[in-house]
N, CA, C and O atoms as a CHARMM CRD file, in Angstrom:
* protein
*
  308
    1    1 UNK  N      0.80700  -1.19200   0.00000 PROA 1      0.00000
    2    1 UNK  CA     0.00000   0.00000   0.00000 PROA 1      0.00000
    3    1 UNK  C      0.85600   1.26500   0.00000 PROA 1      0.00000
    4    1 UNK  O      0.51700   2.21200  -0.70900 PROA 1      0.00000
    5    2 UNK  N      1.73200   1.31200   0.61100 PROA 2      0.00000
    6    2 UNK  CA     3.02000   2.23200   0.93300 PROA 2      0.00000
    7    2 UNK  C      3.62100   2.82600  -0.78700 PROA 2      0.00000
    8    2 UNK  O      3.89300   3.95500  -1.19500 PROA 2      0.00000
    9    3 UNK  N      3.65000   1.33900  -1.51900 PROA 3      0.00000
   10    3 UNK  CA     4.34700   1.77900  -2.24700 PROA 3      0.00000
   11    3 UNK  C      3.26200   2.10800  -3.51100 PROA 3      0.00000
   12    3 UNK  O      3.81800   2.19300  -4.60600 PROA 3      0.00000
   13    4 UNK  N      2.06300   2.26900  -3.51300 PROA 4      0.00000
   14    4 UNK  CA     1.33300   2.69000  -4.51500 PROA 4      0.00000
   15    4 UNK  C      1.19700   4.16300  -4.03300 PROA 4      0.00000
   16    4 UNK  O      0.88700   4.83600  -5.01600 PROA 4      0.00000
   17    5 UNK  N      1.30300   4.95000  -2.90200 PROA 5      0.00000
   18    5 UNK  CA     1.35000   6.09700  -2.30400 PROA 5      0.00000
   19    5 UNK  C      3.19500   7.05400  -3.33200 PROA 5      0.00000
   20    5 UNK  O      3.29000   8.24400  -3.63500 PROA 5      0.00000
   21    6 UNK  N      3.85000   6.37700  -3.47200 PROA 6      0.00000
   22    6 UNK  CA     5.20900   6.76700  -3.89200 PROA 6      0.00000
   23    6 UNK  C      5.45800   6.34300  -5.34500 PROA 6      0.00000
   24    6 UNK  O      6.33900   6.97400  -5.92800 PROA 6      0.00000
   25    7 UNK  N      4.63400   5.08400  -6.22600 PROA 7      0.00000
   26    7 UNK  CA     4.44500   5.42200  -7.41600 PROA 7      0.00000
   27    7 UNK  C      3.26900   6.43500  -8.34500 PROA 7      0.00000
   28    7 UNK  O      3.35200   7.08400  -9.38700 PROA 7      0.00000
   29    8 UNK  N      1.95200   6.10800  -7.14300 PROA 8      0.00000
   30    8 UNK  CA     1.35300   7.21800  -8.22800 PROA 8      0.00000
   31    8 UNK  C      1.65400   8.57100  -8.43000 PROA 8      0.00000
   32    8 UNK  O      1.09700   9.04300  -9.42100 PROA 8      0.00000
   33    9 UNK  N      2.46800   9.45300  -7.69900 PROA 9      0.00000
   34    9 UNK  CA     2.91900  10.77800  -7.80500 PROA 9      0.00000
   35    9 UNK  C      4.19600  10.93400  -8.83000 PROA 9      0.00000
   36    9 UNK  O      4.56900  11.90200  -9.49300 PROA 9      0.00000
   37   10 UNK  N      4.75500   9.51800  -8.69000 PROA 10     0.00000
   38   10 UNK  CA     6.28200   9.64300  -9.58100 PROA 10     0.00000
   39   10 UNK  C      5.41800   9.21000 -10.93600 PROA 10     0.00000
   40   10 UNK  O      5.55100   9.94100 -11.91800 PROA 10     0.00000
   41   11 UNK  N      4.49300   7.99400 -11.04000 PROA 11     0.00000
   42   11 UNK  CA     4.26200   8.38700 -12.26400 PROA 11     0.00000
   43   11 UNK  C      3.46300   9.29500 -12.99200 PROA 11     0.00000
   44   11 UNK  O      3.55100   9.30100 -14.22000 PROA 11     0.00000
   45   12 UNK  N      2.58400  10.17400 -12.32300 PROA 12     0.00000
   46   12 UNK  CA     1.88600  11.32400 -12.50400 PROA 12     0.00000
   47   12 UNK  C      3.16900  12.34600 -13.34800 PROA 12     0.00000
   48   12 UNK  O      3.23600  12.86700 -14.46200 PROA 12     0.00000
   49   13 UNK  N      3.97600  12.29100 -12.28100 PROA 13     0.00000
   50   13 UNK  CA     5.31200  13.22700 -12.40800 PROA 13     0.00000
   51   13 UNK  C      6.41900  13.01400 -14.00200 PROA 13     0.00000
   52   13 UNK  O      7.12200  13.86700 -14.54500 PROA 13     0.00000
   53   14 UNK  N      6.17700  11.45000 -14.42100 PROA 14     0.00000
   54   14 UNK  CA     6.74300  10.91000 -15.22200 PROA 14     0.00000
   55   14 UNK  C      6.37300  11.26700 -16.72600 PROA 14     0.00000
   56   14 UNK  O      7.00300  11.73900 -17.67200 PROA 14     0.00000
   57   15 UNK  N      4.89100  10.77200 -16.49500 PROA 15     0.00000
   58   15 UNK  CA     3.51500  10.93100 -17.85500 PROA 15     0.00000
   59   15 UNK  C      3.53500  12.84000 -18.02900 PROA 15     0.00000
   60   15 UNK  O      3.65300  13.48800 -19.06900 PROA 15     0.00000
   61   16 UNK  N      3.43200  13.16000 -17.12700 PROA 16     0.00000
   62   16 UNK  CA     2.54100  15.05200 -17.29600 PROA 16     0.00000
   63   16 UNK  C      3.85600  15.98300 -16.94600 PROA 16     0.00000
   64   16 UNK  O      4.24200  16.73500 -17.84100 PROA 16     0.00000
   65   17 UNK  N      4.51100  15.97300 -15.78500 PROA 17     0.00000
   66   17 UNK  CA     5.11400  17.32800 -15.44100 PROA 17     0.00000
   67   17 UNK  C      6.55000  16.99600 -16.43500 PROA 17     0.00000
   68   17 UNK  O      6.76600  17.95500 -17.17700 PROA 17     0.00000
   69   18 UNK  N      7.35000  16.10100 -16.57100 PROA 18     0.00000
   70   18 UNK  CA     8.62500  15.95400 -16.83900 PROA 18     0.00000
   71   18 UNK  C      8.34600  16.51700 -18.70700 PROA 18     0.00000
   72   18 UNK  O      8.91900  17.42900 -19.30400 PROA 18     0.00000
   73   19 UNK  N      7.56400  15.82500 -19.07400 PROA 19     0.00000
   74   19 UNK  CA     7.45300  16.21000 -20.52000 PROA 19     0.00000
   75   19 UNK  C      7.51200  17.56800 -20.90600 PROA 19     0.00000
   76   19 UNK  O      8.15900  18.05700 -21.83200 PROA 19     0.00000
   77   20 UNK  N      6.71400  18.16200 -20.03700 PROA 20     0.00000
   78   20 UNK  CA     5.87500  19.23500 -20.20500 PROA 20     0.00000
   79   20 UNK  C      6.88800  20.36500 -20.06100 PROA 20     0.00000
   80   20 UNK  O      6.75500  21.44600 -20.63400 PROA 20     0.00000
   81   21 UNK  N      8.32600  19.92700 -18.93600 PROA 21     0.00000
   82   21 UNK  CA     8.62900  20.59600 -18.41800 PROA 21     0.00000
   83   21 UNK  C     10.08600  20.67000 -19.24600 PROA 21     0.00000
   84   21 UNK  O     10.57000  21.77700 -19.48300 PROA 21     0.00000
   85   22 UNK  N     10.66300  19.62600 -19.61200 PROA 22     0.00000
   86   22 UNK  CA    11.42600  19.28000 -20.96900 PROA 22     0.00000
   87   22 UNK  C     10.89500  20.15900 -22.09900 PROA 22     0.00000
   88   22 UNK  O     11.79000  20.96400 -22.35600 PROA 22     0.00000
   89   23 UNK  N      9.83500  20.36500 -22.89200 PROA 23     0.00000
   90   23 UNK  CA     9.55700  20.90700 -23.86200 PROA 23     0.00000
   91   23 UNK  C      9.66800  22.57900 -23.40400 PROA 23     0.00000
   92   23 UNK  O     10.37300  23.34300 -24.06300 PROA 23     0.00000
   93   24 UNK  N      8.96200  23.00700 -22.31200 PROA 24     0.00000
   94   24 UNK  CA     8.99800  24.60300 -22.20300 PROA 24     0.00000
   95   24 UNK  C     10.57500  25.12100 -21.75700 PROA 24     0.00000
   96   24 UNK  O     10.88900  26.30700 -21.86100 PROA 24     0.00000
   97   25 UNK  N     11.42500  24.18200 -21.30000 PROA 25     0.00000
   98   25 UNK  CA    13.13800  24.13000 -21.01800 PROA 25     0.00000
   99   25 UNK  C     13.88700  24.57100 -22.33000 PROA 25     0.00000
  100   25 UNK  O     14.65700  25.48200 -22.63400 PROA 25     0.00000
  101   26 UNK  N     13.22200  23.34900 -23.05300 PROA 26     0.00000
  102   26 UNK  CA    14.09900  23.29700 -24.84500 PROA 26     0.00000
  103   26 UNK  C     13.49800  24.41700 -25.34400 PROA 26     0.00000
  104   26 UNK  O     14.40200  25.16900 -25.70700 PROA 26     0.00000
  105   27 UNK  N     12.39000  24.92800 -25.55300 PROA 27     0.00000
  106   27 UNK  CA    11.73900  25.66900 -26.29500 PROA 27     0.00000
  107   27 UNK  C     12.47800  27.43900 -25.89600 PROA 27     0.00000
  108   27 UNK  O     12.60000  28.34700 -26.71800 PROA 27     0.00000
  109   28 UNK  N     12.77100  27.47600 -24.77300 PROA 28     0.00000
  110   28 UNK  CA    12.92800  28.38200 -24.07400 PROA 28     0.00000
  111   28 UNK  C     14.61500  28.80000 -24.55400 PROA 28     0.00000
  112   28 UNK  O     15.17500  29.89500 -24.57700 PROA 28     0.00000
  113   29 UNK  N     15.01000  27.70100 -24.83700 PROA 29     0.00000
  114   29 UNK  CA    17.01800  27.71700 -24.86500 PROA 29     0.00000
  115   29 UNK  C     16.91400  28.28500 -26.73200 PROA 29     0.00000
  116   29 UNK  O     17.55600  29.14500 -27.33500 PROA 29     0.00000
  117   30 UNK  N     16.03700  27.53600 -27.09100 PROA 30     0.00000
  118   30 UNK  CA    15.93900  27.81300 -28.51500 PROA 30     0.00000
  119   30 UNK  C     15.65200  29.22600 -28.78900 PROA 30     0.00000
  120   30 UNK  O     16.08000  29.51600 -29.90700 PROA 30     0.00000
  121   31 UNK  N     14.98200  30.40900 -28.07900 PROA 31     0.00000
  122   31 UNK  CA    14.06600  31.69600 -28.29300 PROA 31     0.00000
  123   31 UNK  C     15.66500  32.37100 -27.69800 PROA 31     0.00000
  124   31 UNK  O     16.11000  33.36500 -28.27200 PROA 31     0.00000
  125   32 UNK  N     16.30400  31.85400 -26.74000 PROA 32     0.00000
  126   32 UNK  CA    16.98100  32.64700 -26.26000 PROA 32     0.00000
  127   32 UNK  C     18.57500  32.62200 -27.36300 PROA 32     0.00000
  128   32 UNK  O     19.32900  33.57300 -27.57000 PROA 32     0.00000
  129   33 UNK  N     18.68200  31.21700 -27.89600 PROA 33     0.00000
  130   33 UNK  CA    20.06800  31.17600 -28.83000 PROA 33     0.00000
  131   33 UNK  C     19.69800  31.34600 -30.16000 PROA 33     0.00000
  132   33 UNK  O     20.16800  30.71700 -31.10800 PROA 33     0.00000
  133   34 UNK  N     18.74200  32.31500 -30.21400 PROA 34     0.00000
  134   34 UNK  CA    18.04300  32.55100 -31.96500 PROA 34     0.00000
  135   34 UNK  C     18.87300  33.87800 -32.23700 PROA 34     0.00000
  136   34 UNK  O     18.88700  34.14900 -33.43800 PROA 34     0.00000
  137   35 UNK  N     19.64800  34.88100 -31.34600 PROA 35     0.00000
  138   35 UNK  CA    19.85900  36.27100 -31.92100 PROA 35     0.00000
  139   35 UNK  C     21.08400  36.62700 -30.83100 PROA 35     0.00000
  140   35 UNK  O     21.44000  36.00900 -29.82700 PROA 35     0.00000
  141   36 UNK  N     21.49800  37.64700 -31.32000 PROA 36     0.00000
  142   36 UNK  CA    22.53600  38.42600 -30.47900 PROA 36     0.00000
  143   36 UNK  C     21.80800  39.07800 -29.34100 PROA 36     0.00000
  144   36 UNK  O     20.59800  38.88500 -29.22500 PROA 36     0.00000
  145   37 UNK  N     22.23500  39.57500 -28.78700 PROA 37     0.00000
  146   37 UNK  CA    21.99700  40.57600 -27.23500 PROA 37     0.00000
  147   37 UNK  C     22.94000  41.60500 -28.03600 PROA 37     0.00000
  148   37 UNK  O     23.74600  41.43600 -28.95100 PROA 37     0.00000
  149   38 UNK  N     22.48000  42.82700 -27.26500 PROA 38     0.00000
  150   38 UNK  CA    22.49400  44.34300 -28.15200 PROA 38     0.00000
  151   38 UNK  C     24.14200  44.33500 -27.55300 PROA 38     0.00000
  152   38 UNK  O     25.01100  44.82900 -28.27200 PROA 38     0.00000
  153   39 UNK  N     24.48900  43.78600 -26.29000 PROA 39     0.00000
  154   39 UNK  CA    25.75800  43.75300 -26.18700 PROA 39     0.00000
  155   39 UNK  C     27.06700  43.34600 -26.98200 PROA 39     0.00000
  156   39 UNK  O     28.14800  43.90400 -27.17700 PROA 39     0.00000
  157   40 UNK  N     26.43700  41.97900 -27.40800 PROA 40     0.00000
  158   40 UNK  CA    27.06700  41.23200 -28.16000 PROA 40     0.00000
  159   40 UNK  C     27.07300  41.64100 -29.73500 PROA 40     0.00000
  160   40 UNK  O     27.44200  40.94800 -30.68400 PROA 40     0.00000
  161   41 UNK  N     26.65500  42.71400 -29.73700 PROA 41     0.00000
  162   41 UNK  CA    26.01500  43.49800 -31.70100 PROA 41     0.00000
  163   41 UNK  C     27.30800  44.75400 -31.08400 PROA 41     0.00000
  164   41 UNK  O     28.35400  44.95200 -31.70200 PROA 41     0.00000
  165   42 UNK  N     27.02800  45.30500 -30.09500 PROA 42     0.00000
  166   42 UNK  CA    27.76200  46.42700 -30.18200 PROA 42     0.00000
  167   42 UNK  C     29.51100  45.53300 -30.16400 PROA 42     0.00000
  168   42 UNK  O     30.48400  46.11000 -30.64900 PROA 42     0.00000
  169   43 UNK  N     29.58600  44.67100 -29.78300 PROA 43     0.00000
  170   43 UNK  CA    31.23400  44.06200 -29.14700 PROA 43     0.00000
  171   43 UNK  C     31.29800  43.60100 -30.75100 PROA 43     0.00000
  172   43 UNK  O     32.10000  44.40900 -31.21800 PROA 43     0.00000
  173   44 UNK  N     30.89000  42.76200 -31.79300 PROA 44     0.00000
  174   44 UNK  CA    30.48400  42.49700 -32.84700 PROA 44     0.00000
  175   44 UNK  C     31.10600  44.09400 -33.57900 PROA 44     0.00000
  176   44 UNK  O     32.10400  44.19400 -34.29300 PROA 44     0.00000
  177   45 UNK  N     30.42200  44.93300 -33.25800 PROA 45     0.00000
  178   45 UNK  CA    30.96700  46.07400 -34.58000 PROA 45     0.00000
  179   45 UNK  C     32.02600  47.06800 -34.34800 PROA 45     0.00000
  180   45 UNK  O     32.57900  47.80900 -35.16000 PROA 45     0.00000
  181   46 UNK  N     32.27600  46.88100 -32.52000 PROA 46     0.00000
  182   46 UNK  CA    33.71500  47.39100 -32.71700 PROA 46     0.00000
  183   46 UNK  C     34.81700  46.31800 -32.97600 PROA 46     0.00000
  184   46 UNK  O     35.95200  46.79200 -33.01500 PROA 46     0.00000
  185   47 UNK  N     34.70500  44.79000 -33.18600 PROA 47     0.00000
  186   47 UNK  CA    35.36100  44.70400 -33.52500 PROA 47     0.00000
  187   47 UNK  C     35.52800  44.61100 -35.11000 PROA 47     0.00000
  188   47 UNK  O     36.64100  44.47300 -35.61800 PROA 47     0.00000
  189   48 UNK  N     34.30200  44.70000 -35.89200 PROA 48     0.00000
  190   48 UNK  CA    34.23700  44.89600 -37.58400 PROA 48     0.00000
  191   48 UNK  C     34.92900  46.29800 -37.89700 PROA 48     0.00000
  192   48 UNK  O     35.46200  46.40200 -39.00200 PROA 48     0.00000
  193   49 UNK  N     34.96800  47.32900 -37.07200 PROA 49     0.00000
  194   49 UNK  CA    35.67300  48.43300 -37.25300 PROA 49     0.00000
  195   49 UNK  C     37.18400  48.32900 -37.10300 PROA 49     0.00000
  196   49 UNK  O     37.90700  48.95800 -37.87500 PROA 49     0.00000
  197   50 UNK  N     37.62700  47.65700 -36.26300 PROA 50     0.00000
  198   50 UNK  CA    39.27400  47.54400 -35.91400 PROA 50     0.00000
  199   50 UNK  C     39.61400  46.76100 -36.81400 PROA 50     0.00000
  200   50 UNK  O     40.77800  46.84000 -37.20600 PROA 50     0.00000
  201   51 UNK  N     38.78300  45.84300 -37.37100 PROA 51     0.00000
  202   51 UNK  CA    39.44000  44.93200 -38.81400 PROA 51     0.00000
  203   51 UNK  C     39.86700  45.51400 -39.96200 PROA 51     0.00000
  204   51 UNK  O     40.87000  45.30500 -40.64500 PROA 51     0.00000
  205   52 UNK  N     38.76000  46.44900 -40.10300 PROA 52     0.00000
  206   52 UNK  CA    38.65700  47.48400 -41.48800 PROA 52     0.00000
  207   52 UNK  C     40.08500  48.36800 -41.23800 PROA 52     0.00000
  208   52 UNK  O     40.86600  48.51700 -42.17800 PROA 52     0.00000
  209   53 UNK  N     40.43100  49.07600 -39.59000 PROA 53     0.00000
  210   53 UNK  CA    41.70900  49.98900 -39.98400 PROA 53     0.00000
  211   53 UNK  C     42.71600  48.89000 -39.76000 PROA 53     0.00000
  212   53 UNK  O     43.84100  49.36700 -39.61100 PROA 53     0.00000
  213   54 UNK  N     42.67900  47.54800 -39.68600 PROA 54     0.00000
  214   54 UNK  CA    43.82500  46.94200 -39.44500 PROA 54     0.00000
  215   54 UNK  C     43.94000  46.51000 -41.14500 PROA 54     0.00000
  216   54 UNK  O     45.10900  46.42600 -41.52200 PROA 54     0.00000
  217   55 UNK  N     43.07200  46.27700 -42.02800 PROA 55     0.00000
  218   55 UNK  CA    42.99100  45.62400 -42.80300 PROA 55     0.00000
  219   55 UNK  C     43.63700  47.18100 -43.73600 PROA 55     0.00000
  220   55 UNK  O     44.44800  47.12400 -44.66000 PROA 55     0.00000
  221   56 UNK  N     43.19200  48.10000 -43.34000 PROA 56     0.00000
  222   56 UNK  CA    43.75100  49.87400 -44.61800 PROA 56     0.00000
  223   56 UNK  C     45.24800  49.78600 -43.98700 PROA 56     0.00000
  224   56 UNK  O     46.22300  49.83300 -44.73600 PROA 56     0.00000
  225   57 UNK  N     45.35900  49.68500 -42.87200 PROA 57     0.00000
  226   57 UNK  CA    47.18500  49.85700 -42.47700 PROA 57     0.00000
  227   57 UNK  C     47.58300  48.92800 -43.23900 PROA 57     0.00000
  228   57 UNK  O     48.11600  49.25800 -44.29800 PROA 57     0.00000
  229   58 UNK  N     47.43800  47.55800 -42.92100 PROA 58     0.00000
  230   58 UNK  CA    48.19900  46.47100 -43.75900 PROA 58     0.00000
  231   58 UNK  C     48.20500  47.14300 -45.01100 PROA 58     0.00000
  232   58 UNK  O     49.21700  47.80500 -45.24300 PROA 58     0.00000
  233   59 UNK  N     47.22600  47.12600 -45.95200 PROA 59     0.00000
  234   59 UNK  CA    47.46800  47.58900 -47.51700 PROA 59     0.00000
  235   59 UNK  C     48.35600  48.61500 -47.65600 PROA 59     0.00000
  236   59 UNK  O     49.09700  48.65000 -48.63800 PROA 59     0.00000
  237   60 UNK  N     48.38900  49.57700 -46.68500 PROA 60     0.00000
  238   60 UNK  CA    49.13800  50.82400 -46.94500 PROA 60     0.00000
  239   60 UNK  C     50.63800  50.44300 -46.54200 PROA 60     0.00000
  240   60 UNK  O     51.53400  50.86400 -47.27300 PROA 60     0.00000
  241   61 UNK  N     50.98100  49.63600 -45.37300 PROA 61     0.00000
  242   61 UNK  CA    52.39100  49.17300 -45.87400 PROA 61     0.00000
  243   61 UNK  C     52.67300  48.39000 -46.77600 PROA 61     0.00000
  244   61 UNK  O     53.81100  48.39200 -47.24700 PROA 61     0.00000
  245   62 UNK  N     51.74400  47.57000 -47.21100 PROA 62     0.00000
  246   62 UNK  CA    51.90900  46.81900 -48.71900 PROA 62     0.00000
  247   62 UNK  C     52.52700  47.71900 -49.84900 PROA 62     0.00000
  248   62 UNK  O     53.64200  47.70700 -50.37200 PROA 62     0.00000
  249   63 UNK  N     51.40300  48.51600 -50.04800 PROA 63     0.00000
  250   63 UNK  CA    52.01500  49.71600 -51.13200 PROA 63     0.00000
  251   63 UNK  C     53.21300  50.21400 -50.65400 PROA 63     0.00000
  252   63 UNK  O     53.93600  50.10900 -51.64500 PROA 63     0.00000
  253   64 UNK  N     53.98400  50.76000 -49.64000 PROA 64     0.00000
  254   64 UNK  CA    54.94000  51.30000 -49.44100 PROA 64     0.00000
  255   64 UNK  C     55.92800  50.41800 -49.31800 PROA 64     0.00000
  256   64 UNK  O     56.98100  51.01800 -49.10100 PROA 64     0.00000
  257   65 UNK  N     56.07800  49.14200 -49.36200 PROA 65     0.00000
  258   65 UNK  CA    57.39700  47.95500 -49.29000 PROA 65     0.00000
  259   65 UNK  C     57.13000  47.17700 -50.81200 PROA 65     0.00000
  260   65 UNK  O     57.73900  46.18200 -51.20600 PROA 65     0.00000
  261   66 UNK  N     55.78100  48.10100 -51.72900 PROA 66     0.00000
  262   66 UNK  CA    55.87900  47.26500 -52.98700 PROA 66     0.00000
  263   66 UNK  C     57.17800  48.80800 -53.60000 PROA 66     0.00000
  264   66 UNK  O     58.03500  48.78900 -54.48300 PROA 66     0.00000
  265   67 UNK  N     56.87100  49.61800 -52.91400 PROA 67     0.00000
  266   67 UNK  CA    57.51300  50.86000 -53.36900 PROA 67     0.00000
  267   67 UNK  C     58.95400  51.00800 -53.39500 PROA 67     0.00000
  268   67 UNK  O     59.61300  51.42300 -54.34900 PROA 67     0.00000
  269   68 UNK  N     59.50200  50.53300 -51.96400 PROA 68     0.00000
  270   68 UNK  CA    60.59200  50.47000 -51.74000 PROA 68     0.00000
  271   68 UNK  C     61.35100  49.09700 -51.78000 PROA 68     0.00000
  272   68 UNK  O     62.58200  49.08500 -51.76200 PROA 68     0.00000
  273   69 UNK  N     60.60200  47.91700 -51.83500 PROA 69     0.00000
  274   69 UNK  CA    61.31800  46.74900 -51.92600 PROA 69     0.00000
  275   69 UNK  C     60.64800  46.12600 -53.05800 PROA 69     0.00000
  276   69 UNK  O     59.70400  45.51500 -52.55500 PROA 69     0.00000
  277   70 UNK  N     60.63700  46.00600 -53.93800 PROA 70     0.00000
  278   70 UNK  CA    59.41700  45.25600 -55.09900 PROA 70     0.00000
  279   70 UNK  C     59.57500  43.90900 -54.95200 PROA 70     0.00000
  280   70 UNK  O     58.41400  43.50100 -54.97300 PROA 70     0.00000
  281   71 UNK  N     60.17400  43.11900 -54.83900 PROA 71     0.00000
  282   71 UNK  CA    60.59700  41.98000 -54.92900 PROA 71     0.00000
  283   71 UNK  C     60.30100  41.07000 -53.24900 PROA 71     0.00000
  284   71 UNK  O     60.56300  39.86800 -53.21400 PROA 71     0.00000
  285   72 UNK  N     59.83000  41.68200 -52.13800 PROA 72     0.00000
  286   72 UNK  CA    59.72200  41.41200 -50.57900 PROA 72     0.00000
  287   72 UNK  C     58.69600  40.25300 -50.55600 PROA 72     0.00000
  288   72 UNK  O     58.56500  39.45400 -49.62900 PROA 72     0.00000
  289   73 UNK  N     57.91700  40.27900 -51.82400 PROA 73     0.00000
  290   73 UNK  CA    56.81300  39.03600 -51.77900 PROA 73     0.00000
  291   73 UNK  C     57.01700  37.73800 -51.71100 PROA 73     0.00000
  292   73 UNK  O     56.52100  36.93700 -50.91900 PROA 73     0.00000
  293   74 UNK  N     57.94600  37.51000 -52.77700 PROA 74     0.00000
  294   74 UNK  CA    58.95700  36.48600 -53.00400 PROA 74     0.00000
  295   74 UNK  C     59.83300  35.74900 -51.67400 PROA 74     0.00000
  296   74 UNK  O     60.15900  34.61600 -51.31900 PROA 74     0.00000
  297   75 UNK  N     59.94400  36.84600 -51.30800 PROA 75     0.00000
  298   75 UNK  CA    61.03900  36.34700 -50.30200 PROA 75     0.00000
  299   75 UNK  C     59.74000  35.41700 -48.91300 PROA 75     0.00000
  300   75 UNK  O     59.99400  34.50200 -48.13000 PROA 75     0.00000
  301   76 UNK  N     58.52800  36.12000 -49.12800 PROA 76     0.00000
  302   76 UNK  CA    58.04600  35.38100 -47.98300 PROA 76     0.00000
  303   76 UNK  C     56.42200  35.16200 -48.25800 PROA 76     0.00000
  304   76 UNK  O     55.45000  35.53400 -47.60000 PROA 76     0.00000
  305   77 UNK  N     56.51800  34.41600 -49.47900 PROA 77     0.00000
  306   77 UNK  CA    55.24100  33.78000 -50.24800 PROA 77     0.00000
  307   77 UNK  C     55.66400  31.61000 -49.51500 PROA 77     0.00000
  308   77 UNK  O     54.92000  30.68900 -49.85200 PROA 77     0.00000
């Protein structure tokens, strides 16, 4: 008798709450890993900005060691 007192709640718990509670868990991880956070957009475009002047410096010593060394490619292709 004891132990029909300690299965019908676990399987109540088994059939209805665990499912139920699994699906609004997953559903919930999914809404939250769909997009950036405004934090993560702003950290995102300063670093798309530091690429862009790292990416104009590089070219601009490119041009100036195609200027003064023409041949520097070679040496470290």
């Amino acid at each position: 008798m004891s132990s029909f007192f300690i299965a019908l709640p676990l399987l109540a718990f088994c059939i209805f709450v665990a499912p139920l509670w699994l699906w609004l868990h997953y559903r919930s991880k999914k809404n939250t890993s769909g997009s950036l956070s405004q934090e993560d957009h702003q950290r995102l475009q300063v670093l798309s900005n530091k690429a862009e002047t790292m990416h104009t410096r590089v070219e601009t010593l490119e041009r100036i060691l195609d200027a003064e060394a023409p041949n520097w490619r070679r040496r470290y292709e």
